[in-house]
C-alpha positions in Angstrom: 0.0 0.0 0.0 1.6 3.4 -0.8 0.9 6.0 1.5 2.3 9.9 1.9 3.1 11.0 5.3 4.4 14.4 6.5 4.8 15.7 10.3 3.0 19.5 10.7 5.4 21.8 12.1 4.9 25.0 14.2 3.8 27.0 12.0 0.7 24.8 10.9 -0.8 24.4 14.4 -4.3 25.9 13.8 -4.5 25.1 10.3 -7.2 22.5 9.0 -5.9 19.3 8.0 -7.0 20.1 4.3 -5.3 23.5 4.2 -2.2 21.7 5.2 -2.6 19.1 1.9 -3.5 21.9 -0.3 -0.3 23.3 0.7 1.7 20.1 0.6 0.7 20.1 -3.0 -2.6 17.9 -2.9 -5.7 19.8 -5.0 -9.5 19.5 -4.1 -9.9 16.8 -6.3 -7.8 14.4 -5.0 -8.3 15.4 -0.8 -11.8 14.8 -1.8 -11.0 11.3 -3.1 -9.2 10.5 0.1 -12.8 10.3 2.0 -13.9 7.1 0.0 -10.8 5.0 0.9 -10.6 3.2 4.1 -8.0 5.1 5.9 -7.7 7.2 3.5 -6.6 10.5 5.7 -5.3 9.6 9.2 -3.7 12.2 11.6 -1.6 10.3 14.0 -3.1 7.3 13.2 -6.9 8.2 13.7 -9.2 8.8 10.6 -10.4 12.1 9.9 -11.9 14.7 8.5 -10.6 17.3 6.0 -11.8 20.2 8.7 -9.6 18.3 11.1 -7.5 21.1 13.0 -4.1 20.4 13.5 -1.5 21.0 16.3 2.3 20.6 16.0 3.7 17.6 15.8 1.3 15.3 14.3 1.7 12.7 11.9 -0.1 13.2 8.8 -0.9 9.8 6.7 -2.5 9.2 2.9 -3.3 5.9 1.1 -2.5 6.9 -2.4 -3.1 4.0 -3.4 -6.5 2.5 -5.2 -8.8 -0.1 -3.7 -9.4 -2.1 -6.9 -7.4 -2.6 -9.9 -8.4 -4.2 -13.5 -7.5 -7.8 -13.8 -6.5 -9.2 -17.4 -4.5 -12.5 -18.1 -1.2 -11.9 -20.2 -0.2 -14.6 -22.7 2.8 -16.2 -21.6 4.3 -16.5 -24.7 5.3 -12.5 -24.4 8.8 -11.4 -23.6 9.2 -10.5 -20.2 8.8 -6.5 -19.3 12.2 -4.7 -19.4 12.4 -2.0 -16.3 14.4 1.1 -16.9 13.3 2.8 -13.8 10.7 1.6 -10.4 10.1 3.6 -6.9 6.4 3.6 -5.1 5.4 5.8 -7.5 6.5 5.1 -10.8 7.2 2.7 -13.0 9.0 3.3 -16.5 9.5 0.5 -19.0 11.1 0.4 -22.3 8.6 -0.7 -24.6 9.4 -3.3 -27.5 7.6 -1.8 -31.1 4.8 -4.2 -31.9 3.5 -4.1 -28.4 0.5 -1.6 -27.6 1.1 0.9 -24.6 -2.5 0.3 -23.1 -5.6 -2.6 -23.0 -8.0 -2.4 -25.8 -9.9 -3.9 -28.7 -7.8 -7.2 -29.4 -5.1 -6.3 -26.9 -6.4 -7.2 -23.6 -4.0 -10.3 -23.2 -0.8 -8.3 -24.9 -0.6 -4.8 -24.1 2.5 -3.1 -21.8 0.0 -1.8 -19.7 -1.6 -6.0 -19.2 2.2 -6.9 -18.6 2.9 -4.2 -16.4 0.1 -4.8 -13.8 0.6 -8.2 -13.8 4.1 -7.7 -13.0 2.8 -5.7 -10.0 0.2 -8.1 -9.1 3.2 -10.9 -9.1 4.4 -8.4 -6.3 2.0 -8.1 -3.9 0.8 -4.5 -5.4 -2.7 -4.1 -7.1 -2.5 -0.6 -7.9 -4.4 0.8 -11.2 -1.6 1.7 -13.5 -2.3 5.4 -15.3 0.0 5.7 -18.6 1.7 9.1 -18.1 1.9 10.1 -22.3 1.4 6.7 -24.5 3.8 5.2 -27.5 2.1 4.5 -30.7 2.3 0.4 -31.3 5.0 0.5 -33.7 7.2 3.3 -31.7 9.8 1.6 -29.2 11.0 3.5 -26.3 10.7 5.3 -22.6 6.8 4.4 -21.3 6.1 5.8 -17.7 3.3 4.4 -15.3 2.4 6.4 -12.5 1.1 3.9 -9.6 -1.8 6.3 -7.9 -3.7 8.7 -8.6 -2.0 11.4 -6.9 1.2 10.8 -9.0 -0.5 10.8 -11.8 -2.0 13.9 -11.5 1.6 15.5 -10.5 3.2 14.3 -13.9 0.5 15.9 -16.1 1.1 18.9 -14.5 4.5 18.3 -15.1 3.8 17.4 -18.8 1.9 20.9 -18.9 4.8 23.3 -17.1 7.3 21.0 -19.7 9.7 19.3 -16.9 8.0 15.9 -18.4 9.3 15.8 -21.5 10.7 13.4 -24.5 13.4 13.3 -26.6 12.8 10.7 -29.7 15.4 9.7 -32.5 14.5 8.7 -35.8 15.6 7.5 -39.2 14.3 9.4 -41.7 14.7 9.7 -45.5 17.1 12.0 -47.2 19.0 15.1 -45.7 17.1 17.7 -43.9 18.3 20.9 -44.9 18.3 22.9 -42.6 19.7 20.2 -40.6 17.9 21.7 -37.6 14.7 23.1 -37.9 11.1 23.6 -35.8 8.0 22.3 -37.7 4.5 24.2 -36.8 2.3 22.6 -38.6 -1.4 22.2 -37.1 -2.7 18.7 -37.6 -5.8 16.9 -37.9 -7.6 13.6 -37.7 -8.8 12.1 -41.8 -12.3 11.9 -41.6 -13.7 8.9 -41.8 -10.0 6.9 -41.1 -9.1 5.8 -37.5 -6.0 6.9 -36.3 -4.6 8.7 -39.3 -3.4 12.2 -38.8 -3.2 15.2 -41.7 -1.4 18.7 -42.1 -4.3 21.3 -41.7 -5.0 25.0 -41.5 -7.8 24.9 -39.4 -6.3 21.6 -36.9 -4.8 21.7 -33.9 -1.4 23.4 -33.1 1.5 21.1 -33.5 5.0 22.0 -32.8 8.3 19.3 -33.5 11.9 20.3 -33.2 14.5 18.3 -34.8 18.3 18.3 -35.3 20.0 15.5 -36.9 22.4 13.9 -35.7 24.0 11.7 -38.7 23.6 11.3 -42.4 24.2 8.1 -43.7 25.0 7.6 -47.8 24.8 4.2 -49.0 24.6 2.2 -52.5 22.8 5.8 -54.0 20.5 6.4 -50.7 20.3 8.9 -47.8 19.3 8.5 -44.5 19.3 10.8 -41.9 19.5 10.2 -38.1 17.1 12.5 -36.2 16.5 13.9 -32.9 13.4 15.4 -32.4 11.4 17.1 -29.3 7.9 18.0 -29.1 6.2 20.9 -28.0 2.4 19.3 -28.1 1.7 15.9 -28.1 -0.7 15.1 -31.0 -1.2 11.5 -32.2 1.5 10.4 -34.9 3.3 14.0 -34.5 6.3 12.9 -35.8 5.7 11.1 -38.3 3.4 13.3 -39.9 5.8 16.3 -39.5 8.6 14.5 -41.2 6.4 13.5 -44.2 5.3 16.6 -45.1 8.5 17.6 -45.3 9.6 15.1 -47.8 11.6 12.9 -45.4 9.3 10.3 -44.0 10.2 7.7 -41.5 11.9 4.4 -42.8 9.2 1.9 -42.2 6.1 4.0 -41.8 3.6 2.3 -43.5 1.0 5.4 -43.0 3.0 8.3 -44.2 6.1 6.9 -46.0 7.0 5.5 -48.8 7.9 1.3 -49.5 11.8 0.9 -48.2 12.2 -2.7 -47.1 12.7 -1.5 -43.2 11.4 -4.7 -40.8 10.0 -1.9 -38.3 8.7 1.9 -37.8 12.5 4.0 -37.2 10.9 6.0 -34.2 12.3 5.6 -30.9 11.2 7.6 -27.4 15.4 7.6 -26.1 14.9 9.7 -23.2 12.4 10.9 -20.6 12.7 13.8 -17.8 11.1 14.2 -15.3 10.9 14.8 -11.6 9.6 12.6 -8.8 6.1 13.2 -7.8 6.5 13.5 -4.4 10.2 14.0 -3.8 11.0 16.6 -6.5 14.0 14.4 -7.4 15.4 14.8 -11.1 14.8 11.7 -12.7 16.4 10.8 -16.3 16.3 7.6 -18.1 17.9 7.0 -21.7 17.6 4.0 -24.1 19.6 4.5 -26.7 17.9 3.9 -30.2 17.8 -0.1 -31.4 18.4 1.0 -34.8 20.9 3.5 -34.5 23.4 1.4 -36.4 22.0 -1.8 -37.2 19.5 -0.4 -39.0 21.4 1.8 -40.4 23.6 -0.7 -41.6 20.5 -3.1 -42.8 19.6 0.3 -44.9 23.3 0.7 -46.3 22.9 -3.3 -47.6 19.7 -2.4 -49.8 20.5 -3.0 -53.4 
């Protein structure tokens, strides 16, 4: 069971118990959820009330954790979860491509999100996973899981104030000239086609920065390997941006162009981001699978 405990000091004798949270960093929302867990707010050990008024010295407990969690069984013939990063609160994987982030339609028995709370489960720890920012299927890399609620609701803030953030590599066709650039193009879904993005006056804002990092020449082709950032987080960002630029990503069956690559070249190397509850700087990097062997799987094409 996770829990948050603090000790009020001096200067928060007086104070109601939910001033104190709201202080501490807890909003409405969640205090308010507190009062339907058993033992969900305790001051010095006793249940209470938010309007609780507290003196110095006393012990301030949370269960952040949730009562119930969904339940689906994994197949077994799925390669085991690979764990960049795990604490009470978080949990950050580095997802295979092939592999959805979350349960769905068809997925149910081999998503990272299935594997992920079964690995949990396995420990003793039945907490409802919440995908902090999601991976499309094909697109390897950084995945975090916060383990409550209340963690959860820190990193999307983070996500909004930017200390959550990304950094993806690609393989993309041709050079990019300029070799760094910043693409604001809005985007927008295709009517009438699910999951299948579009350039657009009138969509949403869209923001990628990229810089490359290498340009490979090979038996008459060009490949260049990118970094890119994002500013908003609109579905299939990336590889929009890049193809409407003229270099798609190699294997991109949606926005590229037929080039032999066994996978989508889009990679999430590193995440950023700072505890939930700690404040700690936390940064995990996973370097790109296909930084040279696909490069060098490109460079044998006839």
């Amino acid at each position: 069971m996770r829990t948050w405990e603090k000790r009020s000091a001096k200067e928060d004798a007086g104070k109601t118990l939910e001033k104190f949270l709201r202080e501490s960093g807890f909003s409405r929302k969640e205090i308010s959820r507190l009062k339907f867990r058993q033992q969900g707010m305790t001051v010095d050990g006793h249940p209470c009330r938010s309007t609780e008024i507290l003196k110095e010295g006393q012990r301030i407990s949370l269960r952040l954790d949730d009562d119930t969690a969904a339940e689906y069984a994994v197949r077994k013939d799925l390669p085991e979860i690979s764990i960049c990063y795990e604490d009470r609160d978080l949990l950050i994987l580095d997802k295979p491509s092939g592999i959805s982030c979350h349960p769905g339609r068809g997925h149910f028995d081999d998503s990272l999100g299935s594997q992920a709370a079964s690995y949990l489960r396995a420990k003793g720890e039945g907490n409802t996973l919440r995908l902090i920012g999601r991976l499309d299927k094909d697109t390897s890399g950084a995945v975090v899981f916060a383990k409550n609620q209340a963690a959860s609701a820190r990193l999307w803030k983070q996500r909004e104030d930017g200390s959550f953030h990304k950094t993806y590599t690609a393989l993309v066709h041709g050079i990019l000239e300029p070799a760094e650039g910043r693409i604001s193009v809005p985007l927008e879904a295709v009517p009438g086609v699910k999951n299948r993005m579009r350039t657009a006056e009138e969509g949403k804002g869209a923001v990628t920065c990229y810089r490359t990092r290498k340009v490979c020449h090979a038996s008459g082709r060009q490949v260049s390997f990118v970094e890119c950032t994002l500013e908003t987080g609109r579905t299939h960002q990336i590889r929009v941006h890049m193809a409407s630029l003229g270099h798609p990503v190699l294997g991109d069956p949606f926005y590229g162009q037929p080039d032999g690559m066994p996978r989508l070249c889009l990679h999430a190397e590193k995440v950023e981001l700072r505890q939930p509850f700690t404040g700690e700087d936390i940064q995990i990097q996973i370097f790109s699978p296909f930084c040279q062997l696909d490069l060098d799987y490109f460079s044998r094409r006839p």
